[in-house]
C-alpha positions in Angstrom: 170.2 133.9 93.5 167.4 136.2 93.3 169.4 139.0 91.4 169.1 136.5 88.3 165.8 136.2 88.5 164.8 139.2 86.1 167.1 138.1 83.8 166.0 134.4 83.7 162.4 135.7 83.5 162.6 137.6 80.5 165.5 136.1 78.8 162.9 133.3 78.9 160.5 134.9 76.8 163.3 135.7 74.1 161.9 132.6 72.0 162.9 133.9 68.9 166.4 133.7 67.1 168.1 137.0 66.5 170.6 136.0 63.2 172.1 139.3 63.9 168.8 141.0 62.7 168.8 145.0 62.6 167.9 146.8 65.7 165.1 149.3 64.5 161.6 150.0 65.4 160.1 147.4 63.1 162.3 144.7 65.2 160.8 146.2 68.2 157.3 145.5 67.1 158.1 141.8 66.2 160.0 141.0 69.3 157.2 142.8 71.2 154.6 140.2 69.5 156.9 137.4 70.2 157.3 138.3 74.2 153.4 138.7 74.0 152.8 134.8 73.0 154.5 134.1 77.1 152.4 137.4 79.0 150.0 138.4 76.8 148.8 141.0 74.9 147.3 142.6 77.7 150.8 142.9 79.7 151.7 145.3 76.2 148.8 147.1 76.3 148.9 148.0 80.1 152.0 148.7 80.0 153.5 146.3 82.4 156.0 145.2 79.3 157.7 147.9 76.9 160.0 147.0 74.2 162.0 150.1 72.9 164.8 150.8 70.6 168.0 152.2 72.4 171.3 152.6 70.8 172.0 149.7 68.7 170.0 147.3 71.1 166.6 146.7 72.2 165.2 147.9 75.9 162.7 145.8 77.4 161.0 147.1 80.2 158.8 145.2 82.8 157.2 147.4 85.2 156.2 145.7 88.5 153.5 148.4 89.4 151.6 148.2 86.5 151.4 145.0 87.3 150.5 145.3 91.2 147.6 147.6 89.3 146.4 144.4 87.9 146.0 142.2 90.2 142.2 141.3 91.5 141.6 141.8 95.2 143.3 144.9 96.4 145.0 144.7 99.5 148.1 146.7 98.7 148.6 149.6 101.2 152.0 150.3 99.4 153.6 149.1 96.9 157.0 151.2 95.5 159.2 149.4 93.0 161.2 150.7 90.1 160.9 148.7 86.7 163.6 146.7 85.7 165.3 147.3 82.7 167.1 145.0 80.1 169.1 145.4 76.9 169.1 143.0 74.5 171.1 143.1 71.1 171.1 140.1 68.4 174.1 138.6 67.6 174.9 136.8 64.2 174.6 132.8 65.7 171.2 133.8 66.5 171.3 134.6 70.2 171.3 138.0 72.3 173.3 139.6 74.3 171.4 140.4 77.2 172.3 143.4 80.1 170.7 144.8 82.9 171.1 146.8 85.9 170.0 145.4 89.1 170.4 148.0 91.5 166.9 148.3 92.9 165.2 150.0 96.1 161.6 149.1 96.5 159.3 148.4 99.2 155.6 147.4 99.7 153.0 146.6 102.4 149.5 145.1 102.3 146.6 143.9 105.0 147.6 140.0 105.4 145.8 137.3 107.5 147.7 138.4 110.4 147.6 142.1 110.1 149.7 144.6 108.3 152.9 143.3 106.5 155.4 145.2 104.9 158.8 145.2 103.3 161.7 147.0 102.1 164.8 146.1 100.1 167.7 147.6 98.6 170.5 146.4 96.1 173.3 148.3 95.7 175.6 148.5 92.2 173.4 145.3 91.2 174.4 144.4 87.4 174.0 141.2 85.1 175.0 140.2 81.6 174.9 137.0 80.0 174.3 135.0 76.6 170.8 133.8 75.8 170.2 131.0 73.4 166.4 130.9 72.2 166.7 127.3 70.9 167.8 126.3 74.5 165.7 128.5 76.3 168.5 129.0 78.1 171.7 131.2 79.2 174.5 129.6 77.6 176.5 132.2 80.2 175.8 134.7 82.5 177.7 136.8 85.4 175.5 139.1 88.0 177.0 141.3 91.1 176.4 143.7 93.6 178.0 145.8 95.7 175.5 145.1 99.0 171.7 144.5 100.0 169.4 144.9 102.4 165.9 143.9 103.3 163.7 144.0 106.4 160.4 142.7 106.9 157.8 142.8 109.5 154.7 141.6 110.6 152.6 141.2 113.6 154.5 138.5 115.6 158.2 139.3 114.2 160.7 141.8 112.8 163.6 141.0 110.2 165.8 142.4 108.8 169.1 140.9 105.9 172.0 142.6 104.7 174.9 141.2 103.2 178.2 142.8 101.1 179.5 142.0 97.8 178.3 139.0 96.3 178.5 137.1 92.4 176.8 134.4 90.7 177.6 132.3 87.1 175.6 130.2 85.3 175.9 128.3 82.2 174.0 126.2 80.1 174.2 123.8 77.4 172.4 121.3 75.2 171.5 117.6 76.7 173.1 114.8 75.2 169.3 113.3 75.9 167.5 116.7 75.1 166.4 119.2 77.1 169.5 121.8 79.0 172.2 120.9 81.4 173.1 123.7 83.8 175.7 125.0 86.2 174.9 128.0 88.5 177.6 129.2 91.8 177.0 132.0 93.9 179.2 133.5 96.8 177.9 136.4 99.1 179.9 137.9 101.9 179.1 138.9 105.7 175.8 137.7 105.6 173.8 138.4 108.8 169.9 137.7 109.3 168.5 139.2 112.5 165.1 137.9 113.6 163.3 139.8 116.9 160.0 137.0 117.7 157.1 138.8 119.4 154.4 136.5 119.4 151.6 137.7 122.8 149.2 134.6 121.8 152.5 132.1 122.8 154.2 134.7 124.4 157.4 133.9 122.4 159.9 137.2 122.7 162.9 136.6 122.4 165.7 137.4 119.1 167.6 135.4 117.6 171.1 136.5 115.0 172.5 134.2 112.3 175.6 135.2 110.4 178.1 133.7 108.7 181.0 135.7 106.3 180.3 133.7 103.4 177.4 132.1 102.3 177.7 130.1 98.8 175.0 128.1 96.7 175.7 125.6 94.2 173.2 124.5 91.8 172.9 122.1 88.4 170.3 120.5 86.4 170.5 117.7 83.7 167.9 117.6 81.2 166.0 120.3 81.9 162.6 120.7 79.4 162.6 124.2 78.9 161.4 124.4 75.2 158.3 122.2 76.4 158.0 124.2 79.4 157.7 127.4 77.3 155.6 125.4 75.2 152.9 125.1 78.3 153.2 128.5 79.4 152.3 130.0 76.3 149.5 127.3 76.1 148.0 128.6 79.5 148.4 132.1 78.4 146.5 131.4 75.0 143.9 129.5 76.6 143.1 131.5 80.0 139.3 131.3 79.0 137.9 128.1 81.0 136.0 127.3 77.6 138.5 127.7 75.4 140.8 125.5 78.0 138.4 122.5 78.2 137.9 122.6 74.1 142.0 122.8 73.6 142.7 119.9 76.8 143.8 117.0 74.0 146.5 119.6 73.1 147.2 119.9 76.8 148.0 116.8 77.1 149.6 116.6 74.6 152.1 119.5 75.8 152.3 117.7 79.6 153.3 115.1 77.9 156.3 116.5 76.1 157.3 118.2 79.0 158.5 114.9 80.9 160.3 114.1 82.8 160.6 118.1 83.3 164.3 117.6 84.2 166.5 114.4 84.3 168.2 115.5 88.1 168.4 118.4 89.8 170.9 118.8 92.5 172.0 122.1 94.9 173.8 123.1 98.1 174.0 126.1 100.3 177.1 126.6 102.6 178.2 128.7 105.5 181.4 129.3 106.8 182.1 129.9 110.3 178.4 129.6 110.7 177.2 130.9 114.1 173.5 131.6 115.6 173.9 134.7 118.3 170.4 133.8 120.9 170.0 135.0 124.4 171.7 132.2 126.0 174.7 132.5 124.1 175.8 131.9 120.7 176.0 128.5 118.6 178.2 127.8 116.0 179.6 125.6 113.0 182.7 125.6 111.2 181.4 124.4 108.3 177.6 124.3 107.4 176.0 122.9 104.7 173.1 121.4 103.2 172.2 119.4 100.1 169.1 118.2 97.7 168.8 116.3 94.8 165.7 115.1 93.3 166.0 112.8 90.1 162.7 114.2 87.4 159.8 112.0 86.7 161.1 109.2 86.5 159.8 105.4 86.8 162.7 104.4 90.0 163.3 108.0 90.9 165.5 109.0 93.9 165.4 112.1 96.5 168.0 113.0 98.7 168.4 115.7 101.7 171.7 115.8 103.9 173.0 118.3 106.2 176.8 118.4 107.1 178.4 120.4 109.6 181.5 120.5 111.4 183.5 122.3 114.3 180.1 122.6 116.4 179.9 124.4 119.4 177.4 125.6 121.7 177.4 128.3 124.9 179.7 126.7 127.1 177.3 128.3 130.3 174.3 126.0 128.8 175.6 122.7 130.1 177.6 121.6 133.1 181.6 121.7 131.9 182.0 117.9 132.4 178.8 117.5 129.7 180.8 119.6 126.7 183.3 116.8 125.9 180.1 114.6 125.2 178.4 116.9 122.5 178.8 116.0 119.3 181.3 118.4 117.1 180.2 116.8 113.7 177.6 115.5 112.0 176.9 114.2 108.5 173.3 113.3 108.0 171.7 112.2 104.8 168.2 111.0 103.9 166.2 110.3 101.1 163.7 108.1 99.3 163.9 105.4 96.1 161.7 103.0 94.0 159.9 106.6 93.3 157.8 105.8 90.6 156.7 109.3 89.6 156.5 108.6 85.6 153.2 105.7 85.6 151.9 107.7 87.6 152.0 111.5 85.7 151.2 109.5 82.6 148.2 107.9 83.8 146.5 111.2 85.8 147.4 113.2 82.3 145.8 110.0 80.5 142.9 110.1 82.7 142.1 114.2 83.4 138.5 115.2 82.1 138.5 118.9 82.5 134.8 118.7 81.5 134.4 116.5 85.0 134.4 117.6 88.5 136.8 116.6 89.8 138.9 116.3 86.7 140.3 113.0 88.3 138.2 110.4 90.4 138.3 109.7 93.3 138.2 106.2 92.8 141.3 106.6 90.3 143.3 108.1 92.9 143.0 105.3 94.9 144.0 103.1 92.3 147.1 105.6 91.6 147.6 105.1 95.1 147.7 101.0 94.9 150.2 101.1 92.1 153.0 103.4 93.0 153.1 101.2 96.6 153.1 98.3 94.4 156.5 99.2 93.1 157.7 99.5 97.0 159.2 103.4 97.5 161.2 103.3 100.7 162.9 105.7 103.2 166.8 105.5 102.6 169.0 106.6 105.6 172.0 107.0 104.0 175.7 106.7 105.6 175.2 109.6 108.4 177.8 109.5 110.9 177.7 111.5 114.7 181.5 112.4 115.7 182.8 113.7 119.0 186.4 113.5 119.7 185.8 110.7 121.5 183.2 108.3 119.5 181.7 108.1 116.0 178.2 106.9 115.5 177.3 105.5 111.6 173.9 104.4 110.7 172.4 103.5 107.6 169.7 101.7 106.2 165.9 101.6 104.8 162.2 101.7 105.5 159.8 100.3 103.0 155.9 99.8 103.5 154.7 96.3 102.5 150.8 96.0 103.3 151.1 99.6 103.8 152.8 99.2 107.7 156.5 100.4 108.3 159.3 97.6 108.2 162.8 99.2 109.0 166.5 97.3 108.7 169.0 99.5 109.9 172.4 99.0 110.5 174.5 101.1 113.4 178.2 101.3 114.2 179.9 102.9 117.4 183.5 103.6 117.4 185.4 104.4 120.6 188.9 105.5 120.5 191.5 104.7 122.8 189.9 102.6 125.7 191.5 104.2 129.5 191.8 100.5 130.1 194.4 99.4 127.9 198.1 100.9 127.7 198.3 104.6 126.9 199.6 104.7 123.1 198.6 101.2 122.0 195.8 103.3 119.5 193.2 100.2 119.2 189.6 101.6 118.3 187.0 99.2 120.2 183.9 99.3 117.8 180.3 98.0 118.0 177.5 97.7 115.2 174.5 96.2 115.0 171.5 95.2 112.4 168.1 95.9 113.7 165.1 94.1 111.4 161.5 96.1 113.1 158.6 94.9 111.4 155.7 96.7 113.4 154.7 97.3 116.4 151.8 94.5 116.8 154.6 92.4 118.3 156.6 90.3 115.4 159.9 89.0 115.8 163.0 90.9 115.7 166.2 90.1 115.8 169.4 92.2 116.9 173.0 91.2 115.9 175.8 92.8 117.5 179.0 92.0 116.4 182.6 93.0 117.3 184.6 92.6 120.4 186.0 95.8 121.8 188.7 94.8 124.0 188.0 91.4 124.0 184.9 91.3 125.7 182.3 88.7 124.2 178.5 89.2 122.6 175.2 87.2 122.2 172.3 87.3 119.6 169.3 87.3 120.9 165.7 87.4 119.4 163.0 89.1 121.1 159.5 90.4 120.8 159.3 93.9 119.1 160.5 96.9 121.4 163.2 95.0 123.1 166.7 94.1 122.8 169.6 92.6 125.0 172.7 92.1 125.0 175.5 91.0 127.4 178.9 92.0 128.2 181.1 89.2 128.9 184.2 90.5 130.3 182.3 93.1 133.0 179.7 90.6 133.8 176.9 92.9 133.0 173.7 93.2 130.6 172.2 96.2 129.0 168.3 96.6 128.1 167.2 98.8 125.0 164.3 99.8 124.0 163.5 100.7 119.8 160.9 102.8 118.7 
C-alpha cells in the first residue's frame, strides 16, 4: 500500500482540469502555481517541488531532502532518499495521465528518545500509472508493482528487518451517488517475512521472533469520501499558517469543517495471510487462514465501528503442551467487535459551532462536559457480534451488547456451546447436544441477575435460577450433579 502513496499525494494536488491543454513551459508555470495553493510557495522556491517540461508531458518532482532541510529541530544523523518522480500529461476529458517510477533505495537515521534510530529500504522495479480526475480528487484507476522490497530498522531495544517478492495493487474511484468518491483498492504481495530480534536490558526481554506468510493481501473501500472539501481545508491551512491570519479567517474555517462532513460515508478494509505462521523459540505457531477486518461508518449521528479477526487451521508447537491437551485447543476462531448509537455528527457540529480560536482553550471545559452528557444521552454501546470458538470437538458462539446507563456497565450476552457426538450414545447416531445461555450483569454493587440455560443435551434437564451478581448455578439432572460459575 505504501508504493501508492506518492502517487496519491501529488495526484492530490492536480486540482486543476487539463482539457487536453498543451504541454509547454507556460503550462508548467500554471500547474506549478496551482500545486503551490496545497504546499506552498515556499515548497517551489526551496526546491522540494519542481514542475518541468519533458517530452509531451509534465515532470513533477518532489524531493524528500530538501524537505528533511526544512524541518525545525535537527536531529537527522542521516537522511539519504532519492526524489520521486512523476509524469503527468492532460488528456482531452480534462484529467491526466499520471506515471511514475517507484523503484527507490533510501535510508535515514536520527537521535530519538531512546537513542539512535535508523532505517533502510529498498524497492526493486517499483512502477505506477493511473487516471487522475481533478473534479474527484481522485484516481478514477490506477495499477502499481514491484519486483521486491526490503527494509530494516533498528533501535536500542530491537532489530527488524522486511522483505517481500513481487507484489500489485489497483484502485478505482468514482463519483458518490450522495457526493463525495466511492473507492476500491486490492493489493497482493508474495513471501512476506518480518523478522523481529527484541533486546530490551531494562526488562531483560531477548528473545526473536519470525512471521511469514507467502501471500499477504489487503482490501480496502470507501463510500462517500469528501475529498474536494478536504482539499478545500488543506489549502486553507496552507494559506492561513500565520496564527493571526488563522484566528481573523476561523468563520471561513468553519465554514470549510463544515463542508467536510461527514469526511466519508463508511470505510471498510481487510488484511489477509495465507498459511500464516509465527517462527519463536519454542516452536512455531501457525494459521491457515488469517485475517482481520475494520469498518468505521463517517460522522454520522448513529454511527457504527467494527473490528474482527478470523482465523482458521490454528496450530501451535506440539512440545508446548502435554499431547492429551492439543485436541482441546481451539483450531478456529471468528471474533468480531464493535460499537453503535455513535453519535459523532451533534457532536463535530457543536465543538465547530462552539471553537473560539481567540480563547484558550478554544473549547471549555465546561462544554466538554456537556459534549460529554449528550453523546451518553443517546446510549453508544459495546456490540459483541456473532464470534464463534471451534475445535473439532465443540463450538462456542457468543453475542451480545454493553451499554452504560448512569454511566456504569450493564452487559446481556448470549452464549451457545455445541458438542458433537456424545461417547454416551450409539456410535453413528450424529446428535449434537447444545447448551446456551442469556446472562443480564448490571454492576457489580450486587443487583439481580438472572441466567437462563436452555436446551437438553441428551436428555438431561435444567433450572433457572436468579442470584446475586457474580454467581450462577445450574444443575444437571440426569448425572445428579451441580456446577458453580463465577462472571466477571
Amino acid at each position: 500500500m505504501n508504493r501508492m502513496l506518492p502517487i496519491a499525494f501529488i495526484a492530490l494536488l492536480l486540482s486543476a482540469p487539463a482539457f487536453g491543454q498543451s504541454v509547454d513551459s507556460q503550462g508548467a508555470r500554471q500547474l506549478s502555481e496551482d500545486l503551490s495553493r496545497y504546499v506552498g510557495k515556499q515548497a517551489l522556491d526551496k526546491g522540494i517541488l519542481k514542475v518541468s517540461v519533458e517530452g509531451g508531458a509534465y515532470k513533477i518532482v518532489f524531493d524528500f531532502k530538501a524537505l528533511a532541510g526544512t524541518l525545525p529541530d535537527q536531529k537527522l544523523l542521516k537522511f539519504d532518499f532519492a526524489p520521486y518522480a512523476l509524469l503527468v500529461k492532460p488528456r482531452s476529458d480534462g484529467t491526466w495521465d499520471v506515471s511514475m517510477d517507484l523503484s527507490q533505495s533510501a535510508s535515514f537515521a536520527f537521535n530519538g528518545p531512546q537513542g539512535l534510530q535508523s532505517t533502510q529500504f529498498s524497492i526493486k522495479d517499483g512502477k505506477g500509472s493511473g487516471v487522475y480526475d481533478p473534479n474527484l480528487a481522485a484516481f478514477t484507476s490506477g495499477t502499481s508493482s514491484m519486483a521486491g522490497m526490503t527494509m530494516a530498522s533498528q533501535d536500542a531495544k530491537q532489530h527488524m528487518e522486511i522483505s517481500a517478492d513481487a507484489g500489485t495493487a489497483t484502485m478505482a474511484a468514482t463519483k458518490a451517488a450522495n457526493g463525495g468518491v466511492d473507492f476500491t483498492m486490492s493489493q497482493k504481495i508474495s513471501n512476506f517475512v518480518e523478522a523481529i530480534k527484541f533486546d530490551d536490558p531494562e526488562s531483560g526481554l531477548k528473545f526473536p521472533v519470525t512471521i511469514k506468510s507467502p501471500e499477504l493481501s489487503v482490501e480496502a473501500n470507501g463510500k462517500g469520501v469528501q475529498a474536494k472539501p478536504l482539499l478545500n481545508l488543506l489549502a486553507f491551512a496552507v494559506a492561513n499558517e500565520n496564527e493571526a491570519t488563522l484566528k481573523a479567517n476561523q468563520a471561513q474555517l468553519k465554514s470549510l469543517l463544515l463542508a467536510a462532513l461527514p469526511v466519508w460515508e463508511r470505510i471498510d478494509g481487510t488484511y489477509g495471510f495465507k498459511d500464516f505462521a509465527v517462527e519463536s523459540p519454542v516452536g512455531t505457531f501457525g494459521a491457515a487462514q488469517l485475517s482481520t477486518a475494520f469498518g468505521m461508518d463517517g460522522v454520522a449521528q448513529s454511527g457504527t465501528l467494527g473490528y474482527g479477526i478470523k482465523a482458521s487451521g490454528l496450530t501451535v508447537p506440539q512440545q508446548l503442551l502435554p499431547s492429551w491437551s492439543m485436541a482441546l485447543l481451539p483450531t478456529d476462531i471468528d471474533l468480531n467487535v464493535g460499537g453503535a448509537n455513535i453519535d459523532l455528527d451533534s457532536m463535530a457540529k457543536k465543538a465547530i459551532e462552539a471553537f473560539d480560536l481567540n480563547k484558550n482553550p478554544p473549547l471549555s471545559a465546561e462544554f466538554g462536559e456537556q459534549l460529554k452528557t449528550d453523546f451518553m444521552a443517546k446510549t453508544p454501546k459495546v456490540v459483541i457480534g456473532h464470534s464463534t470458538i471451534k475445535n473439532k470437538d465443540t463450538e462456542i458462539a457468543l453475542e451480545g451488547e454493553m451499554t452504560f446507563p448512569s454511566e456504569k456497565p450493564e452487559a446481556n450476552v448470549t452464549g451457545r456451546r455445541r458438542l458433537r457426538q456424545d461417547r454416551r450414545r450409539p456410535a453413528g447416531s450424529g446428535e449434537i447436544g447444545t447448551r446456551s445461555g442469556a446472562v443480564r450483569a448490571c454492576g457489580p454493587d450486587g443487583e439481580r441477575v438472572r441466567q437462563d440455560l436452555d436446551g437438553r443435551p441428551y436428555g438431561m434437564g435444567h433450572q433457572r435460577q436468579a442470584g446475586r451478581f457474580g454467581h450462577c448455578q445450574w444443575r444437571h439432572a440426569e448425572a445428579g450433579r451441580s456446577c458453580r460459575g463465577r462472571q466477571h
